[in-house]
N, C-alpha and C positions, 0 to 999 in steps of 0.2 A: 597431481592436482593441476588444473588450467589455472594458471595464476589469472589469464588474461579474461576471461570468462569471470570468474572471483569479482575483480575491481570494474569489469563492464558494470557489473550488475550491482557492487559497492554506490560506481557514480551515480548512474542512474536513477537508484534508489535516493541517496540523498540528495541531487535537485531535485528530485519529483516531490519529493516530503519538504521542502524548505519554504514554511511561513503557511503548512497549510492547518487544517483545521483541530486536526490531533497537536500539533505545537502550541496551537489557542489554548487546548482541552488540558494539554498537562500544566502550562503556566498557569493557568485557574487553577487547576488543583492545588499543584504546589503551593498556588497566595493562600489559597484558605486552608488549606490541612497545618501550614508549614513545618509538614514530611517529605522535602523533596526526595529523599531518597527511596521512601515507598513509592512516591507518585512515580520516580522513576520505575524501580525494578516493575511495578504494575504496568506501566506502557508498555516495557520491553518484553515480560511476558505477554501481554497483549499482541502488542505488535510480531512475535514469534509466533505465537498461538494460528494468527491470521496468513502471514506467512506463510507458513507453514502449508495450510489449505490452499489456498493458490495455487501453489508450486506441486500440490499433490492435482490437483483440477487440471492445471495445466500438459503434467507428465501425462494425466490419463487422458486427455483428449487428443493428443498425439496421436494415441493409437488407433486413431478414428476419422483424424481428419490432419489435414497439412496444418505445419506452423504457417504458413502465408493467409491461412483462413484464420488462424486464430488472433494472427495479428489484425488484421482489416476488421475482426470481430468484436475484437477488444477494443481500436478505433471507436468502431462506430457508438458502441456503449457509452464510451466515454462522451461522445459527442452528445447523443440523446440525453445521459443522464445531466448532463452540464446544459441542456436547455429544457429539460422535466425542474432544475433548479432554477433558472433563470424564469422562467414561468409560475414559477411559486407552486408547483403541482407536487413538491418534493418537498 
């Protein structure tokens, strides 16, 4: 196993996720169900579920095109989509 590869992708993930909209979404739940532990296990499979896909979308367009594309690709989405939000078009 790459350990190094592992905890890249450990870090990464957790600043990327830290204070953002799914953090809002389970703290809401959790105040109103007060079930945090379903609200958890629920994100977590969520959050696998979703994962999951990605990481299969990702493997398979490998086989089609460079990761340097898919990076600059995934970029740019991010950018469009974060001003489709910022425009209220979203």
């Amino acid at each position: 196993m790459d350990w190094k590869v592992f905890f890249s992708t450990f870090g990464i993930v957790f600043l990327a996720e830290l204070g953002d909209k799914t953090q809002l979404a389970g703290l809401n739940m959790a105040a109103e169900s007060r079930m945090p532990f379903l609200v958890f296990f629920g994100s977590l499979a969520a959050y696998a579920l979703v994962t999951l896909i990605t990481v299969l979308i990702g493997d398979t367009l490998t086989k089609f095109i460079g990761p340097e594309i898919i990076k600059y690709g995934s970029a740019s989405l991010f950018i469009i989509i974060g001003i489709l939000i910022f425009s209220g078009k979203i």
